[in-house]
FIDRENTOR-230306 format. One record per atom (N, C-alpha, C): y, x, z. Coordinates in steps of 0.2 Angstrom, whole numbers, plus 5000, padded with zeros to 4 digits. Example, Ala and Ser with C-alpha at 12.3 -4.5 7.8 and 13.67 -1.06 7.14 Angstrom:
497250665039/497850625039/498450665039/498950645035/499550685036/500050645039/
***
This chain:
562455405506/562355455510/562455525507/562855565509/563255625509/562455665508/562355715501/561955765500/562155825504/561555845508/561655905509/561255945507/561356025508/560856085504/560756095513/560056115514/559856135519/559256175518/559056215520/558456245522/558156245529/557656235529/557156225535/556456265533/556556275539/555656325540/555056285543/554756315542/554056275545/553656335545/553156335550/552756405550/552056385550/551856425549/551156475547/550656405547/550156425543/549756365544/549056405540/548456385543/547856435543/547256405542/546856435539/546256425536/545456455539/545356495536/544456485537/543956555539/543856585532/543356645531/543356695534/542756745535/542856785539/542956855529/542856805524/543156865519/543856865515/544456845519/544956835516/544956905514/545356905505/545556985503/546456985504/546657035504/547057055507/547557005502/548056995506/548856945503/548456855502/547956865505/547656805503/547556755509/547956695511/548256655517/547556605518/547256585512/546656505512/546556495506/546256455506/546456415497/546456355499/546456315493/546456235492/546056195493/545756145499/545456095497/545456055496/545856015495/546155955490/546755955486/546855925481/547555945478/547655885475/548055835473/548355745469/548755745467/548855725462/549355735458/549855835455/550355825457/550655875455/550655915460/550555965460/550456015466/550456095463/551056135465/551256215464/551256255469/551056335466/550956375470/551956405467/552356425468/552956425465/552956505466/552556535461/552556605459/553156635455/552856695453/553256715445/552756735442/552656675437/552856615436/552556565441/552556505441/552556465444/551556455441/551256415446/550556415445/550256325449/549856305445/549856235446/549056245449/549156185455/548456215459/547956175459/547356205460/546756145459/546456145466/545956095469/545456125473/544956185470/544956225477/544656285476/545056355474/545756345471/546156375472/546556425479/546656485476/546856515483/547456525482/547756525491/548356515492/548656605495/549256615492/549456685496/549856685498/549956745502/550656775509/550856765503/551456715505/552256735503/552156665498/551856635496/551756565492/552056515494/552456475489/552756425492/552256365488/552156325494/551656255490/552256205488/552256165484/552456125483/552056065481/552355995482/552155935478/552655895477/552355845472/552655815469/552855725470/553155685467/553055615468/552455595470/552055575474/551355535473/550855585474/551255645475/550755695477/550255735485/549755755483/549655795492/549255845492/549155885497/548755935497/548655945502/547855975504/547655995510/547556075508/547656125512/547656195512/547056205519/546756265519/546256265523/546356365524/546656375528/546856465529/546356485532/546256555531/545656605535/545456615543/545956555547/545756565554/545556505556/545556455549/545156395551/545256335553/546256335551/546656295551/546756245545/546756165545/546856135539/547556115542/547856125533/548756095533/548656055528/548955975529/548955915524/549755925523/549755925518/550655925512/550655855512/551355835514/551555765511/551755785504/551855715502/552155725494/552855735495/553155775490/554055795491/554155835494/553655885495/553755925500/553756005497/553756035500/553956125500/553656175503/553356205507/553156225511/553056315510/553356355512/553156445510/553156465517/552456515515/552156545520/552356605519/552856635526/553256685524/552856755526/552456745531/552056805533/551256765536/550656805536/550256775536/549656835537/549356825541/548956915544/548556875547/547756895544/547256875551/546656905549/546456925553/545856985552/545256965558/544656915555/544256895559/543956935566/543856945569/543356945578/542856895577/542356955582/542056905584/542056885593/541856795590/542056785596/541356785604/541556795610/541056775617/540856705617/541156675615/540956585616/540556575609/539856565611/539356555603/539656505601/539856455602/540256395600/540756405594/541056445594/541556495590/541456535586/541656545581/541656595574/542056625574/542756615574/543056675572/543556675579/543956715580/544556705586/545156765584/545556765586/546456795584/546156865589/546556915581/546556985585/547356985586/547457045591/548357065591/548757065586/548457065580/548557105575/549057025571/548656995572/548856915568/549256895567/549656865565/550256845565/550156775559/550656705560/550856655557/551356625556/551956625551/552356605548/552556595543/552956525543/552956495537/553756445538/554056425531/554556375532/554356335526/554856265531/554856185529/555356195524/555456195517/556156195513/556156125511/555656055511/555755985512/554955965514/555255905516/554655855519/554255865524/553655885523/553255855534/552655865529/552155885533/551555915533/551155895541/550455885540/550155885548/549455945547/549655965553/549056025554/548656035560/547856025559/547556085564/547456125565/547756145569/547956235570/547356275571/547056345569/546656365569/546556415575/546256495573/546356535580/547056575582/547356585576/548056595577/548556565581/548656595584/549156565592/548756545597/548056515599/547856515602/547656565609/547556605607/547756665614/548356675614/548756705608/549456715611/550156665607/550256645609/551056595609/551456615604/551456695606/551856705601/551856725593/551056745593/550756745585/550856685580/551056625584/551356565577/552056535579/552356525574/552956515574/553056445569/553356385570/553556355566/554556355565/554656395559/555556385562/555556325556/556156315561/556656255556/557156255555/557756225552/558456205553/558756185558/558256155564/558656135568/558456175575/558056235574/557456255579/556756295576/556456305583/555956325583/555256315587/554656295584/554256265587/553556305587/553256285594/552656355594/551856305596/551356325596/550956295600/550356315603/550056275604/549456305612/548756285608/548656285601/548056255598/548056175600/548256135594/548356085593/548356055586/548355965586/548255925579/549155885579/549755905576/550355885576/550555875569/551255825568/551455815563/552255835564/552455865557/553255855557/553555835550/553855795551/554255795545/555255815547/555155825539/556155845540/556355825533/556755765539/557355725534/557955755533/558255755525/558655785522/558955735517/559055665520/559455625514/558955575510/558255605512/557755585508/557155555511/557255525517/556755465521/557355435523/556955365519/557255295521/556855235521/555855255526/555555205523/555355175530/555455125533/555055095536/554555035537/554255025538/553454975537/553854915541/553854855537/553954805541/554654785539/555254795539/555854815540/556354815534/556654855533/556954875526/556654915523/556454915516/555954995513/556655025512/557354995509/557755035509/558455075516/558155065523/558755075527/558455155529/559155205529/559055245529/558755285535/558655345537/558355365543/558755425544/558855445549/559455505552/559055555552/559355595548/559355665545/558955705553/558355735552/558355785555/557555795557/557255845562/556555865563/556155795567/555755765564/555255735568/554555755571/554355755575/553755795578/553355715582/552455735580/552155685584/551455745585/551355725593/550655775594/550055725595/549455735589/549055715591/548555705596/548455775597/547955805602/548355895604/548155915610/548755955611/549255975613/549656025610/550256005614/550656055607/551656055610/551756075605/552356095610/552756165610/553456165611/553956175607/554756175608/555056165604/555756185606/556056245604/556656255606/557156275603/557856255603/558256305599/558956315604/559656335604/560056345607/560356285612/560056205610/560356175614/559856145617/559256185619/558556145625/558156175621/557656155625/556956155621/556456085626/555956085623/555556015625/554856035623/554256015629/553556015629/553455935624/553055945619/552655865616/551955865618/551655845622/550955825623/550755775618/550055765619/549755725615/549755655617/550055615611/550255535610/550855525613/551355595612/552055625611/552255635605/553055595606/553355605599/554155645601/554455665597/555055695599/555755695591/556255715592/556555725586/557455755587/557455795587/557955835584/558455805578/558955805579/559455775575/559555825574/559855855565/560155895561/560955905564/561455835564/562055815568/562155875574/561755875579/561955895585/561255945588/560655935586/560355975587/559955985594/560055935598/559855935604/559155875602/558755925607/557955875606/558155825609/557655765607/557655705611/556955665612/556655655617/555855635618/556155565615/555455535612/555455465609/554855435611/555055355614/554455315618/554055285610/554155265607/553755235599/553655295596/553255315591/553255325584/553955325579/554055385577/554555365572/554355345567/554755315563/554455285558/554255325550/554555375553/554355415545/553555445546/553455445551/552755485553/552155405555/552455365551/551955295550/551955275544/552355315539/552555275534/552055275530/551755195528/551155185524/551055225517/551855245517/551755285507/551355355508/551455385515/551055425516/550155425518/549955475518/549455475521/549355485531/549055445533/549155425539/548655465545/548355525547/547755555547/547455535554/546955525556/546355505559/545855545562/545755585566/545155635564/544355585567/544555515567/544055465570/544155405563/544755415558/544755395552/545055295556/545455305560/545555245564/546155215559/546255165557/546655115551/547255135555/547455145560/548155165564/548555245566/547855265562/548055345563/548055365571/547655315574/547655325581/548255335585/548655305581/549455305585/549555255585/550055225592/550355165592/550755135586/550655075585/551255065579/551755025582/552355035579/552754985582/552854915579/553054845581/553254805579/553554815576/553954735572/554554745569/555254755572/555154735579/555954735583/556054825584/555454845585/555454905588/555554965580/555254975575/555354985570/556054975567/556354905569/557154885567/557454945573/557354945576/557954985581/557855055582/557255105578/557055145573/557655155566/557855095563/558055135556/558755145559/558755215555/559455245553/559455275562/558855295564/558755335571/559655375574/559755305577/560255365579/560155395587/559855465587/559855495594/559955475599/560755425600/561055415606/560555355607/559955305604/559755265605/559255275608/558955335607/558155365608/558255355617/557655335619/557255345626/557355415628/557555435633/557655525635/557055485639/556355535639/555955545648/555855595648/555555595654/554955685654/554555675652/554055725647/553455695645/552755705648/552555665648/551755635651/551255685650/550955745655/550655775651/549955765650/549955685654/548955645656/549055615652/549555585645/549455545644/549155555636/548455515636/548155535632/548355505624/548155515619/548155455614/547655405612/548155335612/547855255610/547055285606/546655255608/546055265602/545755305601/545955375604/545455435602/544955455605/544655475604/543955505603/543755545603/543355605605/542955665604/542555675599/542555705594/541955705589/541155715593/540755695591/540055685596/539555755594/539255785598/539155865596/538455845592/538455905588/537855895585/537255895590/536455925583/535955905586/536055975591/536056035590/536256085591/536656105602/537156035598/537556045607/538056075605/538256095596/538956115597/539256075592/539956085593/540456005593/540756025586/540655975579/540755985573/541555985571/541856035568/542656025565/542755955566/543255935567/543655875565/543855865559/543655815556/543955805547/544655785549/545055785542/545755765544/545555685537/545655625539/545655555538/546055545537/546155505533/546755475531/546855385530/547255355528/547355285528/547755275518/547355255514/547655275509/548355205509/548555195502/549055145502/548855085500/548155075498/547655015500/547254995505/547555015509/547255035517/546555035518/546055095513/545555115513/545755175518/545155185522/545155245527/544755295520/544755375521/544655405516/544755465519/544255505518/544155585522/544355625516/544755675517/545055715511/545055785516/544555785520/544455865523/543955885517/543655865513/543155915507/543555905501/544055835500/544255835495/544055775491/543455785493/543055715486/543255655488/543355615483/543455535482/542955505484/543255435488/542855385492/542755345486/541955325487/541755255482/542055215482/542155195475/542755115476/542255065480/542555015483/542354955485/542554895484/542954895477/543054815474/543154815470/543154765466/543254755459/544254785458/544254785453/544954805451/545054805443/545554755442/545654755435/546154805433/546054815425/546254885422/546554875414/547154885413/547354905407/547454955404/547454945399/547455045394/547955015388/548255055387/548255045378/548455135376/548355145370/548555215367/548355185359/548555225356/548655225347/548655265343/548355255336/547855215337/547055235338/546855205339/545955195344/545555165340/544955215339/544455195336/544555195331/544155135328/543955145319/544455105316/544655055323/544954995317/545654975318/545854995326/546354975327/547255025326/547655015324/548155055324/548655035327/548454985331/548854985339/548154945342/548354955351/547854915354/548254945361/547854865362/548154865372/547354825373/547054855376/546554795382/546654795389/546054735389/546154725400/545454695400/545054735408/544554705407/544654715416/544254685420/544054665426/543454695428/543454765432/543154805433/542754805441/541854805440/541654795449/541754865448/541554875455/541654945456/541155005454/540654985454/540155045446/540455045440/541055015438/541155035433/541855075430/542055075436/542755145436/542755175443/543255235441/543055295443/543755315447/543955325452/544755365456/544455415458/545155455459/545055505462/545255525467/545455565473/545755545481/546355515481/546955525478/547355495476/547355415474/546755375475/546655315468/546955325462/547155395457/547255365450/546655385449/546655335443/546155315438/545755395433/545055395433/544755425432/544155415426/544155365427/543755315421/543555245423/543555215418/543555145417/543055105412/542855035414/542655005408/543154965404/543254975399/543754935396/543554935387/543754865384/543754835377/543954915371/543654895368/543454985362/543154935356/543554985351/543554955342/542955015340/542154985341/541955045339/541555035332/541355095332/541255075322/540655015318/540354975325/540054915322/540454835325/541254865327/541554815330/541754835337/542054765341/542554765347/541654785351/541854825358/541154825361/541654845368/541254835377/541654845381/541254915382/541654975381/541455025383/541555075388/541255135392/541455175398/541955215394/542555215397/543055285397/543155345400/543255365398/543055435407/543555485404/544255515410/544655555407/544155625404/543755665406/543455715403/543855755404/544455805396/544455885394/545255825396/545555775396/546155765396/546455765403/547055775406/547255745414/547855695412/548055695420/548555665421/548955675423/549555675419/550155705418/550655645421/550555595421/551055545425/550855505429/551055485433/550755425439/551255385443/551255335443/551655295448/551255245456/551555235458/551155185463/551755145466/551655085466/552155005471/551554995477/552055015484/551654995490/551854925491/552054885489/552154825490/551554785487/551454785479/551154755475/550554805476/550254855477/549854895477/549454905471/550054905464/549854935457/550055005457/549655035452/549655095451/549555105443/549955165439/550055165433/550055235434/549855255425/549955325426/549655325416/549755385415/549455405408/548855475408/548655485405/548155535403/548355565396/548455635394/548555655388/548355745388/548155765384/548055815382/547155845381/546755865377/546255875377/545855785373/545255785376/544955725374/544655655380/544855595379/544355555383/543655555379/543255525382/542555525381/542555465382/542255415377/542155335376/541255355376/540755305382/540255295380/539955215379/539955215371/540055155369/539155105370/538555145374/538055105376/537555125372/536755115372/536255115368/536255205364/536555255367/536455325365/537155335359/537655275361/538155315356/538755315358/539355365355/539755385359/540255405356/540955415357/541455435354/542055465357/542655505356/543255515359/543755475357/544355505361/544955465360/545255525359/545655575355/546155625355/546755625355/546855635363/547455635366/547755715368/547655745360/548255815360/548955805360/549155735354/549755705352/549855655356/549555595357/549655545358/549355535366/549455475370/549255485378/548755415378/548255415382/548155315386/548555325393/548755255390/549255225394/548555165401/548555195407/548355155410/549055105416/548355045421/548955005426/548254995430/548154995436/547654975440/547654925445/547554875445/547654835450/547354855456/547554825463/547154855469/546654795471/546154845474/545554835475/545554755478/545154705474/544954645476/545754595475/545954615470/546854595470/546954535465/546354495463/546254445459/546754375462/547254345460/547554295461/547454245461/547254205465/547354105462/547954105458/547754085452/548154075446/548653985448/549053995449/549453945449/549353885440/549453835441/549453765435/550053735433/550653755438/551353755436/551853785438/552553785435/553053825436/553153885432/553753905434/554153975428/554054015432/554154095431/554254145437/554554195431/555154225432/555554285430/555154335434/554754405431/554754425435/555254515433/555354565439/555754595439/555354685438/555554735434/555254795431/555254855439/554554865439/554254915448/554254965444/554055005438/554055055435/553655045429/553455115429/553255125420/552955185418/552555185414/552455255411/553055295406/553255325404/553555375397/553055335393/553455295388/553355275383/553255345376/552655365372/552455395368/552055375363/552255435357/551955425351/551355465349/551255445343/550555465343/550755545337/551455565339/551655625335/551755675338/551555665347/551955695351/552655695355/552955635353/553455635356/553455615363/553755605369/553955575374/554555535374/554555465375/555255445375/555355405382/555855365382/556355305387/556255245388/555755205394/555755125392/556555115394/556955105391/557655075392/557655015399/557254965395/557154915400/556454865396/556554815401/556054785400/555854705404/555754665400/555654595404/555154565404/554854515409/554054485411/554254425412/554054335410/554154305412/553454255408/553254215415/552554165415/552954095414/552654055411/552453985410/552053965411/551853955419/550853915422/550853875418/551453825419/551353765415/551053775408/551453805404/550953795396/550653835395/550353895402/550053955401/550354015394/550854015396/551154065392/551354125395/551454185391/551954235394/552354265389/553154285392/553354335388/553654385387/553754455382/553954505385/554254545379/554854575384/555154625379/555354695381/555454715376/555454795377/556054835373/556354885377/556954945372/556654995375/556355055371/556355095371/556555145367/556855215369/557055265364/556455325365/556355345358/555955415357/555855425351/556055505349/556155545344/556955515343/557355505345/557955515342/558155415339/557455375339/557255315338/557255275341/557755215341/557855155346/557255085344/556855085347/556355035346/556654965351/556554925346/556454825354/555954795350/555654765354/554854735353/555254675359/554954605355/554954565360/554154495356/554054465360/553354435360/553354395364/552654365363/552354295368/551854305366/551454255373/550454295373/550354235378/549654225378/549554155382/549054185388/548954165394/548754135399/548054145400/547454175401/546654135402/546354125398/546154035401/545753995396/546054015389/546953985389/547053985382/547054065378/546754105380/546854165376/546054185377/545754145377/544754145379/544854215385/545054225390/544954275393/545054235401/544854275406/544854265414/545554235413/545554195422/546154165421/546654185424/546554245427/547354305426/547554345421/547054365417/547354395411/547754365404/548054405403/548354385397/548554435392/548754405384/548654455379/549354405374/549554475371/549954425364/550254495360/550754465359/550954515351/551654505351/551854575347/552554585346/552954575340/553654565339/553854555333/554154645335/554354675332/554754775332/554954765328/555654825328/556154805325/556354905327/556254955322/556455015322/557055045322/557355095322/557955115321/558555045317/558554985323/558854925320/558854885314/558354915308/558154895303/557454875302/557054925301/556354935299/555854895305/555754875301/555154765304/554554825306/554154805311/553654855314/553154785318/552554795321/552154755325/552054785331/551654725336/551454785343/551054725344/550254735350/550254695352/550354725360/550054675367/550154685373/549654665377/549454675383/548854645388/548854645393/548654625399/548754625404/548654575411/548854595417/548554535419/548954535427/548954475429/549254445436/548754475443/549154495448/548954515453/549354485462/548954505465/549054495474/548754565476/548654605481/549454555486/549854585482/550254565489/551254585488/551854515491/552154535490/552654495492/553054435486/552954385486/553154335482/553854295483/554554285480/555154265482/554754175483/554354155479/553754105479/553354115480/552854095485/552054125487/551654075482/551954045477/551554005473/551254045467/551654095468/551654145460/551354215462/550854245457/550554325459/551154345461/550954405465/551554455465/551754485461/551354525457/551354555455/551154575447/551354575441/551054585434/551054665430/550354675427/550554745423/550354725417/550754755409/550654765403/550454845402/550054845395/549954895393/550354875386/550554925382/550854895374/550554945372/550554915364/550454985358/550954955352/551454975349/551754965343/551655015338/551754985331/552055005326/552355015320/552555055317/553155035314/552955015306/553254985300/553054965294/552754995291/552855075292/552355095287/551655145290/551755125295/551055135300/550955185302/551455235299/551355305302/551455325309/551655275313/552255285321/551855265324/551555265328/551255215334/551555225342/551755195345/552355215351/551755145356/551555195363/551255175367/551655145373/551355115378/551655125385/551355075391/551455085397/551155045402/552055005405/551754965409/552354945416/552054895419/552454905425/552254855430/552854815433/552754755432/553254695436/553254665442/553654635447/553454625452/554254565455/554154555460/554754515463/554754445459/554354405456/554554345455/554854275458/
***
């Protein structure tokens, strides 16, 4: 598909307080992964963080944000996305209805543009009495609304996922709208169109003429995203489609869309009214979500939901502790003994430690360090990532304690998904095929390149084996090994563990060893075999100085 440069607008989007100080729009209440205010210079944003007229939010891969502005409006940022709020004025009233706290003066005004991606928002007191105080523009038009909970996304080359179907077939370029409650209109020079609630609509870039849609588009169900709920319902209270119906969805071409008029009685599948307090007046609605474990999870305050399964966890970093100069472990974690955060990356863990009276299974806890990379497979439902900079905190039990110093060097984690323990099969081979990876790193600072990388089992003799080409620091490393299965490696019967021969700059002989372990769900070429497997490594080089970390994950057997 043919790149194109587009900009797209998207407008105004609103928050809370009756003390906003002036140029100041809301601030942040959630924030996952990579998330920017795109200042001069650029500014990376936390919860609690505030947001200004004229800010552009961005996020990242694997990223999201919830924004909460001064009229009491929450905005959820997809990951990939863009969003600049170009103008932004709200100067609280008081309002006649006691039910109400703040309400739009003349004075107000809300505008904002989409430069990529889809956002959903509950729109606060701005626009509510007048239409014209919020503006949503785009590339293909312009959209306004009556006080409402809607979604839009805009494809630019860059949504091609649908649930069920192909994850790779492409979707046709242009503005998707869904109303969850509400209504929304939408005009530009060739029509315009009302969206009521449990209405969907979508505007082709191509020709630009709106078009009503009887299903769900599919980019506004896609599991990678977050799915929002203000009843926290596993369907985001939207009809979903089958697969026939989703199949004749990809690569949306317009002329196929349903033309009707739109319904204005017609309510949305499953919703519900939030139930009023003790009081008699009716509580905010949280904005809910469906993560990509299909845990329901509220990200209207930000905090992370309790785990509720076990989930096994690998690490390795180098070198640790007292005694080891490479180390990889895996340990099988209930849920008291690791820690995510809204996102599900990894926040702390229990896992194997070389402490200074020997091997002990000790608490991890990121601490003074973050997370600088993350990956997630909606398929296999692993998740990888690293941790570097500052220190981790190891509490090794009985009032003793130690760090890990992760100024130079990183841990490498891989998470299994909740309750993702496999029936270990007793025969047969499985090749399995490379889902991603961490940046392979040394403990000198460098960041380098997993080139490639290979996973293959033997249930039959409980073997496994793996190899590795990585470049960093200017350094070609290959690492290849074999590691056994369970019982034979005295560990549970998904896990497994072994050792490298390395081989440095094409001469210099080096070691490594590796850990890891076999996972479900997922999809299997053979349903006899896990879906899914992740490695931690640690190598290195002859003379011990080098130590070169790194995580991956395997899949497709």
């Amino acid at each position: 598909m043919m790149k194109r440069t587009i900009l797209a607008t998207v407008a105004s989007l609103i928050g809370i307080a009756n003390t906003a100080v002036a140029d100041e729009a809301g601030s942040v209440i959630f924030a996952r992964g990579e998330v920017t205010a795109e200042r001069q210079p650029p500014v990376a944003l936390a919860k609690g963080d505030a947001i200004l007229d004229d800010d552009t939010v961005a996020t990242g891969d694997a990223s999201r944000a919830q924004l909460q502005l001064t009229d009491g409006a929450k905005i959820a940022i997809r990951p990939n996305s863009r969003l600049r709020i170009d103008e932004y004025r709200f100067a609280a009233a008081a309002s006649d209805d006691p039910a109400s706290t703040v309400v739009s003066t003349s004075s107000d005004r809300s505008v904002a543009t989409l430069i990529k991606g889809g956002f959903r928002t509950i729109t606060g007191a701005i626009g509510k009495e007048n239409e014209e105080d919020y503006e949503v523009r785009t590339a293909v038009g312009v959209l306004g609304i009556r006080g409402t909970d809607y979604s839009a996304v805009f494809c630019n080359a860059d949504c091609n996922f649908v649930p069920g179907v192909n994850p790779n077939a492409p979707i046709e370029d242009g503005l998707y709208l869904g109303v969850t409650e509400g209504a929304i209109f939408f005009r530009n020079e060739n029509g315009d169109i009302d969206i009521q609630a449990g209405e969907y609509a979508f505007i082709p870039l191509a020709d630009r003429v709106p078009v009503p849609l009887d299903t769900p588009p599919p980019v506004l169900i896609d599991d990678n995203d977050l799915r929002f709920d203000a009843d926290g319902n596993p369907a985001g209270g939207q009809p979903q489609p089958d697969a026939d119906e989703a199949s004749a969805l990809t690569g949306f071409d317009s002329k196929l869309g349903t033309r009707r008029a739109p319904d204005t009685s017609a309510p949305l599948p499953g919703r519900s009214e939030p139930a009023p307090d003790e009081d008699g007046s009716v509580p905010a609605q949280p904005i809910n979500a469906i993560d990509a474990d299909g845990t329901p999870i509220d990200i209207t305050p930000g905090d992370s939901p309790p785990p509720t399964g076990n989930r096994t966890i690998s690490y390795s970093t180098g070198p640790l502790g007292r005694a080891d100069p490479v180390f990889s472990g895996t340990l099988d974690n209930e849920p008291a003994l690791y820690r995510v955060n809204g996102g599900n990356e990894l926040m702390g863990f229990s896992g194997p430690y070389s402490s200074p009276t020997g091997a002990v299974s000790a608490d991890i806890d990121i601490n003074s360090s973050t997370i600088v990379e993350s990956g997630f497979d909606s398929t296999t439902v692993m998740r990888w990532g690293r941790w570097s900079g500052g220190v981790a905190s190891v509490d090794l039990g009985a009032g003793q304690s130690d760090v890990i110093d992760l100024g130079a060097q990183s841990l490498h984690w891989i998470s299994g998904p909740e309750g993702g323990t496999p029936v270990m099969p007793i025969t047969g081979t499985a090749s399995y095929s490379l889902l991603g990876n961490t940046s392979p790193t040394d403990n000198l600072g460098n960041v380098g390149v997993l080139g490639a990388a290979t996973f293959g089992a033997d249930f039959t003799n409980m073997t496994v084996d793996s190899s590795l080409l990585i470049d960093i620091n200017q350094v070609t490393w290959t690492a290849a090994g074999t590691g056994n299965i369970g019982a034979a490696a005295n560990l549970p019967a998904h896990l497994f563990s072994g050792n490298y021969l390395v081989t440095v700059g094409g001469s210099t002989s080096g070691s490594g060893v590796f850990s890891g372990f076999f996972s479900d769900p997922g999809q299997a070429s053979d349903p006899a075999f896990p879906s899914a497997a992740g490695i931690t490594y640690s190598l290195q080089d002859m003379t011990g100085t080098t130590t070169v970390s790194g995580a991956a994950v395997f899949g497709n057997p």
